[in-house]
C-alpha positions in Angstrom: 9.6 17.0 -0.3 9.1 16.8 3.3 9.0 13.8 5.1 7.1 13.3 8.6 8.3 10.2 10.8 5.2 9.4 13.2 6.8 7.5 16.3 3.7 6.3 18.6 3.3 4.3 21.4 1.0 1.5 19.9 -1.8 -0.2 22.1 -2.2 -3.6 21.5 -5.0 -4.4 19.1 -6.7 -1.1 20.4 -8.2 0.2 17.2 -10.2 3.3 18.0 -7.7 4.4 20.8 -4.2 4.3 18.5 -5.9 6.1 15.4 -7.5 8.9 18.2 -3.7 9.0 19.4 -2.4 9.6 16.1 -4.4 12.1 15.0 -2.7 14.0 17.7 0.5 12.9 16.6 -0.3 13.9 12.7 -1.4 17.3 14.2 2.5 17.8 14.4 3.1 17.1 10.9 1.5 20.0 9.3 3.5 21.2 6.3 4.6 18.0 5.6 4.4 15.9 2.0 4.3 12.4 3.6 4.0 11.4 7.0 4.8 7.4 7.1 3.1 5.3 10.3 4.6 2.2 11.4 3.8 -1.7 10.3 0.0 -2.4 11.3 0.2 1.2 13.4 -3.6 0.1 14.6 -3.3 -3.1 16.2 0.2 -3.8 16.8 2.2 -6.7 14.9 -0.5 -9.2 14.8 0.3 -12.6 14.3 -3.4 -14.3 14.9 -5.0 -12.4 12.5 -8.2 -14.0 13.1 -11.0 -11.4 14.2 -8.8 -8.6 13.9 -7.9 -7.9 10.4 -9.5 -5.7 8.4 -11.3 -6.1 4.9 -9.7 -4.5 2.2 -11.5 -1.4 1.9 -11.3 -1.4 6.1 -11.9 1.1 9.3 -7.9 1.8 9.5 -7.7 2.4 5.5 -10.6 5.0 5.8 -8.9 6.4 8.5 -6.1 7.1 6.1 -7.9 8.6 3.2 -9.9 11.2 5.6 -6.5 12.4 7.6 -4.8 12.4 4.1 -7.6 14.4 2.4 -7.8 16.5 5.5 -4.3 17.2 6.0 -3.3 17.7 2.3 -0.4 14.8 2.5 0.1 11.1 1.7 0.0 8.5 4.2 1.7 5.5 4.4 1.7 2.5 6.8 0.3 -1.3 6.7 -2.6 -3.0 7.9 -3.6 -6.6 8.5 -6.0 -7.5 5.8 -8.1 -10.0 5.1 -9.1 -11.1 1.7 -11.5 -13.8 0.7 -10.8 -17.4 1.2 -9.8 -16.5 4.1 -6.2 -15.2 3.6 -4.7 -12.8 5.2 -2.0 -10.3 4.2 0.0 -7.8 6.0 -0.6 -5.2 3.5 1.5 -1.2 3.3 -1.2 1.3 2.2 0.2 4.3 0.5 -3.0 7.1 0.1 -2.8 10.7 -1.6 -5.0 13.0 -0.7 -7.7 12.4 -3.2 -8.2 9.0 -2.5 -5.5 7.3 -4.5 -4.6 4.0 -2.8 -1.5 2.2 -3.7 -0.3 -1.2 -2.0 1.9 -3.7 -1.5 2.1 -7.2 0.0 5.0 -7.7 2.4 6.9 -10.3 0.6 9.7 -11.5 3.3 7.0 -12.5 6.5 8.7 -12.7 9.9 9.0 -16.6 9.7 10.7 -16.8 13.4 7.5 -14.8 14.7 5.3 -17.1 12.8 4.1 -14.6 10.3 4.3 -16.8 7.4 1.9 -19.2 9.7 -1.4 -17.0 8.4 -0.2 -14.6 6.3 0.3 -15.3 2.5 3.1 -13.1 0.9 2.9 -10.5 -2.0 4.8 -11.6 -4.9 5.3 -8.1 -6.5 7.6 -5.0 -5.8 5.2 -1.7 -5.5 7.1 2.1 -6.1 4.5 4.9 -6.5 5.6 8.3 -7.3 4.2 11.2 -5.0 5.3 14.8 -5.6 7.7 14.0 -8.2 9.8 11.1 -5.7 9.8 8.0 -6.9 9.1 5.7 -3.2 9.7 1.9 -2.9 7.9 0.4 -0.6 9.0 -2.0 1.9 7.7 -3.6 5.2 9.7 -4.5 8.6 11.5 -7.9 7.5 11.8 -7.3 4.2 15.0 -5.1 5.2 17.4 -8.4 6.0 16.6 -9.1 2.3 18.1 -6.2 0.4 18.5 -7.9 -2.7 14.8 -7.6 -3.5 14.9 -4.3 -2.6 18.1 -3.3 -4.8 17.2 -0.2 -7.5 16.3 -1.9 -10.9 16.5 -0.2 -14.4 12.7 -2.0 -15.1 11.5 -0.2 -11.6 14.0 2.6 -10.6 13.1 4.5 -7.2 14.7 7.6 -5.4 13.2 6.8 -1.6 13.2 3.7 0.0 10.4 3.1 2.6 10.4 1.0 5.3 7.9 0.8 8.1 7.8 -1.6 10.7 7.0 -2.8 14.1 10.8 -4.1 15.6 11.4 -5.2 18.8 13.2 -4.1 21.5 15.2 -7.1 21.6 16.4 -6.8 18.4 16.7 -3.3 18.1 20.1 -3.1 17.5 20.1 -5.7 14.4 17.3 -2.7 13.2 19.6 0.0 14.0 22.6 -1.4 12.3 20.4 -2.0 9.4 18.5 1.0 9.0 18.5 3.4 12.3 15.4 3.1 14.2 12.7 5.3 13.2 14.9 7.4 11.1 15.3 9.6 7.3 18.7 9.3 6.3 20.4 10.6 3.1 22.4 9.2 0.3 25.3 8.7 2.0 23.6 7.1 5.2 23.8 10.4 7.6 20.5 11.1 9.6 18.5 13.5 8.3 15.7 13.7 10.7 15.7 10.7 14.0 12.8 10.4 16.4 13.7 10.1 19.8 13.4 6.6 21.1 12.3 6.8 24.7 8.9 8.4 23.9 6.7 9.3 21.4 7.9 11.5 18.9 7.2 13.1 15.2 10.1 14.7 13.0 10.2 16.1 9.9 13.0 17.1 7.2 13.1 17.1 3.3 14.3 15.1 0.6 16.8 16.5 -2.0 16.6 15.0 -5.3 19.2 17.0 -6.8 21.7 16.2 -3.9 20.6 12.9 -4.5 21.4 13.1 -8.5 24.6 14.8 -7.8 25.6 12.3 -5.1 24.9 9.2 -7.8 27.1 11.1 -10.7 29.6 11.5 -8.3 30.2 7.7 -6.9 28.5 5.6 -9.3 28.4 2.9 -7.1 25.0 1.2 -9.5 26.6 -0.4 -13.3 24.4 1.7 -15.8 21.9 -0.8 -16.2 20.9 -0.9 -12.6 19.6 2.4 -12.1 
């Protein structure tokens, strides 16, 4: 499977102009399988969600079911989303191309950016299977938290997915962590990086064999983990 990483230079709470500017940027990704947009990749990380997030069937997750039906891949990245009450939730979108729409609810909110302030967490871990891969799905914060995100025997996954919007400032906490807007493989070697002083789209495959190989090899997961 190949795997687009869709680096763009977001415009804060610009709408219209960042999905215009990513359809340029998806116009490099032809051939891929997935091409995965950052956290809330329309607005920027929104923390007032008042007058700005979207309904659940929304502008930016329309967006996402045209490119992916045009385009012929799944499309991954979150949106702020209102739901009745109000709540609000900052919600990953996972869309195939015929309209299949799979979410989840980031669970760990940014509590020192004051997230948690209007946002309501998910409760429940989401991995949908595209292509044959098996994809957790994670948001930003969520990554300082790894035992949520650690491979279960009830829920077993091959690709973990993180989007996100990370500062500067702490970029090197999201580096050490992960790599910036990077795939890497099992062993933690890059497989595709975007380049970090633009904007920037890479793409490389997934090797579920390697993968397999790599796990029967160092069995680093008890039995009942995996």
């Amino acid at each position: 499977m190949l795997v687009a990483l869709i680096q763009p230079d977001i415009r804060w709470q610009d709408c219209k102009g960042n999905l215009a500017a990513l359809e340029s940027l998806l116009d490099r990704a032809r051939g891929a399988d997935l091409a995965v947009l950052p956290e809330m990749f329309a607005y920027g990380f929104v923390t007032q969600p008042e007058g700005v997030a979207e309904g659940p069937d929304g502008p930016s997750l329309q967006w996402m079911k045209e490119q992916a039906a045009a385009r012929g891949f799944a499309l991954a990245g979150s949106i702020p989303t209102q739901l009745e009450g109000p709540s609000w939730r900052n919600r990953f979108h996972f869309v195939t191309p015929d309209g299949t729409d799979t979410f989840y609810d980031k669970h760990h909110l940014f509590t020192y950016g004051g997230e948690h302030l209007r946002y309501s967490p998910g409760n429940e871990r989401v991995v949908v299977e595209w292509r044959g891969v098996r994809i957790l799905l994670q948001v930003c914060y969520d990554l300082r938290f790894p035992t949520f995100s650690r491979n279960r025997a009830d829920a077993p996954y091959d690709l973990a997915l993180y989007v996100a919007s990370w500062p500067a400032v702490r970029g090197q906490a999201w580096s050490t962590l992960l790599g910036r807007t990077v795939l890497l493989d099992p062993l933690g070697s890059p497989l595709a990086a975007c380049d970090l002083s633009r904007e920037d789209v890479r793409i490389a495959p997934i090797d579920l064999e390697r993968l397999a190989q790599m796990r029967r090899s160092f069995p680093v997961l008890h039995d009942a983990d995996q």
